[in-house]
C-alpha positions in Angstrom: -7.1 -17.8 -34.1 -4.8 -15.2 -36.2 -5.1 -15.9 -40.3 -2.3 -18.1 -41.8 0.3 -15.4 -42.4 -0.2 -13.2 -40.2 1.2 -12.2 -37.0 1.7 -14.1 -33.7 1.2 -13.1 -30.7 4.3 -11.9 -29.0 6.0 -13.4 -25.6 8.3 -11.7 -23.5 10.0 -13.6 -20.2 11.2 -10.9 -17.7 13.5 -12.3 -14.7 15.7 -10.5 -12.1 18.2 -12.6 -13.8 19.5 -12.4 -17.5 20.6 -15.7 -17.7 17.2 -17.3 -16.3 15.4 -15.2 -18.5 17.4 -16.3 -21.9 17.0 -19.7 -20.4 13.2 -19.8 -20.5 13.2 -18.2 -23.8 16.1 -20.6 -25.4 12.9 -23.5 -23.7 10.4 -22.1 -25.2 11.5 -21.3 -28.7 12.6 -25.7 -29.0 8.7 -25.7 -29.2 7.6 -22.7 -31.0 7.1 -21.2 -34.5 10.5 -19.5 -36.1 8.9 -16.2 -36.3 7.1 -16.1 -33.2 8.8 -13.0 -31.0 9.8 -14.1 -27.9 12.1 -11.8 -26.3 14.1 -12.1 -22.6 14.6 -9.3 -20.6 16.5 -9.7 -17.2 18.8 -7.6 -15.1 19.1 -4.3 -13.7 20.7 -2.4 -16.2 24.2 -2.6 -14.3 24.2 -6.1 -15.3 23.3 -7.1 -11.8 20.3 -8.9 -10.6 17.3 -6.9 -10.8 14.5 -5.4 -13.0 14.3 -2.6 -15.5 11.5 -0.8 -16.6 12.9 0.7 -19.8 14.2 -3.0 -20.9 11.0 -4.3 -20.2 8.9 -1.6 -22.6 11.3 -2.4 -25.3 11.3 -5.7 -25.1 7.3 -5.3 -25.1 7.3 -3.4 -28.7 10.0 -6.1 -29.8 7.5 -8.7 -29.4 4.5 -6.9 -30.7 3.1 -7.4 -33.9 0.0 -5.9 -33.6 -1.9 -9.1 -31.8 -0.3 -8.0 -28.4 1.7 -9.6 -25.9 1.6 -11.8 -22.9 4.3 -11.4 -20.0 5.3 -13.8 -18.0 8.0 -13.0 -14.6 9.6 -14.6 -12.1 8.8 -11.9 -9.1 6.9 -9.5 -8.0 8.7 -6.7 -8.5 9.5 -8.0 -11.6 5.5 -7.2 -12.3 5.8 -4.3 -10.7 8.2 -3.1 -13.5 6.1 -4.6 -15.8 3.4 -2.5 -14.7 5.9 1.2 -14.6 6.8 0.0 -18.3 3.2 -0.4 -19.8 2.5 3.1 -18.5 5.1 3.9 -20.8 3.6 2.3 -23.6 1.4 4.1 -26.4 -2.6 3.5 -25.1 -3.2 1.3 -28.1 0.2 -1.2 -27.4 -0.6 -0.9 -23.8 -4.1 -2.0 -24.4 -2.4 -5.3 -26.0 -0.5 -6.3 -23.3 -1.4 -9.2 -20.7 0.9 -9.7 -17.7 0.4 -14.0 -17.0 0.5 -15.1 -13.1 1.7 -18.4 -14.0 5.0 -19.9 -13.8 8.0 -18.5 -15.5 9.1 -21.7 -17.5 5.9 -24.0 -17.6 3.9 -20.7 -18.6 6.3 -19.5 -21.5 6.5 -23.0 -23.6 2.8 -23.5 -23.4 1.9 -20.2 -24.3 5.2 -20.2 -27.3 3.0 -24.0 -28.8 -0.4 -21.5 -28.4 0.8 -18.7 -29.9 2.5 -20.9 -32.7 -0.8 -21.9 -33.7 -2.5 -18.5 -34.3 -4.3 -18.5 -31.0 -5.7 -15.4 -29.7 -4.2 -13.1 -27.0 -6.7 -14.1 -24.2 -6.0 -18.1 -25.4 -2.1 -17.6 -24.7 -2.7 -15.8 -21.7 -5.1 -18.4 -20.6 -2.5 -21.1 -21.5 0.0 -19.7 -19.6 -2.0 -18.9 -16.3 -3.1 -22.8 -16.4 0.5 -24.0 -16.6 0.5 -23.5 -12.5 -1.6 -26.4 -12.9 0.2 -28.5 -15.0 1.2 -32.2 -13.9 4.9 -32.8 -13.6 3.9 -36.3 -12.9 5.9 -36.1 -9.3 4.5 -38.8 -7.1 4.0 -37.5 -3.4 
């Protein structure tokens, strides 16, 4: 866990949509810490549907504080631009960046509640990868 006062680790929620990514983020703040960083990033730069790499590494150093960041996306390309904007990244920020496989929404409050309470970058990431295994309590 981080030391009372200092920084969180950062979120950022990348979608092909803008709207669906300030969705997820508007979610997850409801359940987070005021200061934690969690920043959206969706769109092509046209305003369109889409991703963008250079909206993606500035949303990245938004959300860092120096504890890193975990990303969480909707698509595959959307990791794909994740991954072409960490190579932009300085080696050290790079080196502090986790891209989550686990769902967009589920994955971005629990890892907002983990980060809230000072957990460590691998513990968010963790939090948000099990969130694919979360129980909706839908009876089949």
């Amino acid at each position: 866990m981080t030391e009372p006062g200092r920084p969180y680790v950062g979120i950022v929620v990348v979608s092909h949509s803008r709207q669906l990514a300030a969705g997820v983020v508007e979610l997850a703040a409801q359940m987070a810490a005021p200061e934690l960083a969690i920043v959206a990033v969706g769109g092509a730069p046209d305003g369109g549907l889409g991703t963008d790499a250079d909206g993606i590494a500035a949303a990245i150093r938004a959300a860092d504080s120096g504890h890193g960041v975990v990303v969480l996306a909707d698509l595959g390309s959307a990791i794909l631009a994740t991954d072409a904007a960490i190579e932009t990244l300085t080696a050290d920020l790079a080196g502090r960046v986790r891209i989550s496989g686990g769902p967009i929404a589920e994955g971005a409050v629990v890892a907002a509640v983990q980060a809230s309470i000072g957990e460590s970058l691998e513990a968010v990431l963790g939090a948000a990868e099990a969130a694919r295994d979360l129980d909706k309590g839908v009876a089949r």
